[in-house]
C-alpha positions, 0 to 999 in steps of 0.5 A: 398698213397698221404697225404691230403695237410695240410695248415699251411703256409700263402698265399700271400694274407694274406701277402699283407694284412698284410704288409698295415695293419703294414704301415698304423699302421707305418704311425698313430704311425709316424703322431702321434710321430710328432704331439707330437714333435711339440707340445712338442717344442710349448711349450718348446720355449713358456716356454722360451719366457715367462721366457725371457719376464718375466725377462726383464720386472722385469729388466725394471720395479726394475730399475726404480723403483730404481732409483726412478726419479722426471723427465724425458726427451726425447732422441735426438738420438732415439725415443725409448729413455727416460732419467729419472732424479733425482734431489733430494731425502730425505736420512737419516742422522746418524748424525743429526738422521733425513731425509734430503734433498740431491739434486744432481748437477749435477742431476743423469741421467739414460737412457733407449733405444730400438735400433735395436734388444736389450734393453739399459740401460745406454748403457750396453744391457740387456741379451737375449738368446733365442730370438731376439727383434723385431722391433716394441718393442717401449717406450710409455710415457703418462702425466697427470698433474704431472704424468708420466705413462711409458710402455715399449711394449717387442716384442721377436721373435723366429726362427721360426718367433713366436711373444710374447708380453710382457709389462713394465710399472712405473708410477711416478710423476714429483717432483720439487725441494723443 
């Protein structure tokens, strides 16, 4: 006697049908691995950019205000360029034990440049790791009456061409010696 044919195997069918099934599920989990990927370097290389960017404007703008200017003047050799002057300024002294007025011959200068692809001051380059400066980074210098407004627009660029736009600005005014 013949045993009835007993089905506990898988037809090719079935196989086949399986094996899409798998890629397609292969294929989701792929796509959805790199859309994360991306979006993890996105936001890595945007991280970067804003701690690059918040540093050079804190650079820019605790220089300034540190060296603490009465004037300013423009650079002959580059438009990107201003000299800020000091003439003067009131210190005190131990001695008489009250401020007096110091005014400096010659005056104190302190330049601040955009070349192509770094920053100046007084012609040491401020540090940039990740990126590189792009070309419309520029100096804006506004007057009003005896004021001086200063921005400086920071332009960094990525590798992979991504643009971030950071701002510095110092407002002071021009002083003349007493």
């Amino acid at each position: 006697m013949m045993k009835p044919f007993n089905k506990k195997g898988v037809s090719l069918v079935e196989l086949l049908a399986s094996i899409v099934i798998f890629a397609i599920a292969i294929g989701l989990v792929a796509g959805i691995l790199t859309i994360i990927s991306n979006a993890s370097a996105k936001i890595l290389e945007n991280g970067k950019a804003n701690t690059q960017g918040q540093l050079i404007t804190r650079i820019l703008e605790t220089r300034m205000q540190d060296f603490s200017p009465t004037d300013y003047s423009l650079c002959w050799h580059n438009s990107e360029c201003i000299i800020l002057e000091n003439h003067f300024a009131y210190v005190f002294d131990p001695i008489q034990n009250d401020v007096v007025l110091e005014v400096y011959d010659p005056i104190l200068e302190f330049e601040m440049d955009i070349e192509p692809g770094e920053i100046l001051l007084d012609q040491i380059p401020i540090e940039n790791d990740y990126f590189s400066l792009h070309s419309s980074s520029n100096i804006q210098i506004t007057e009003d009456s005896n004021n001086v407004y200063i921005v400086f627009e920071i332009v960094l660029e990525s590798s992979t061409a991504n643009l971030y736009t950071f701002y510095a600005g110092y407002t002071f005014e021009i002083l003349a010696t007493p």
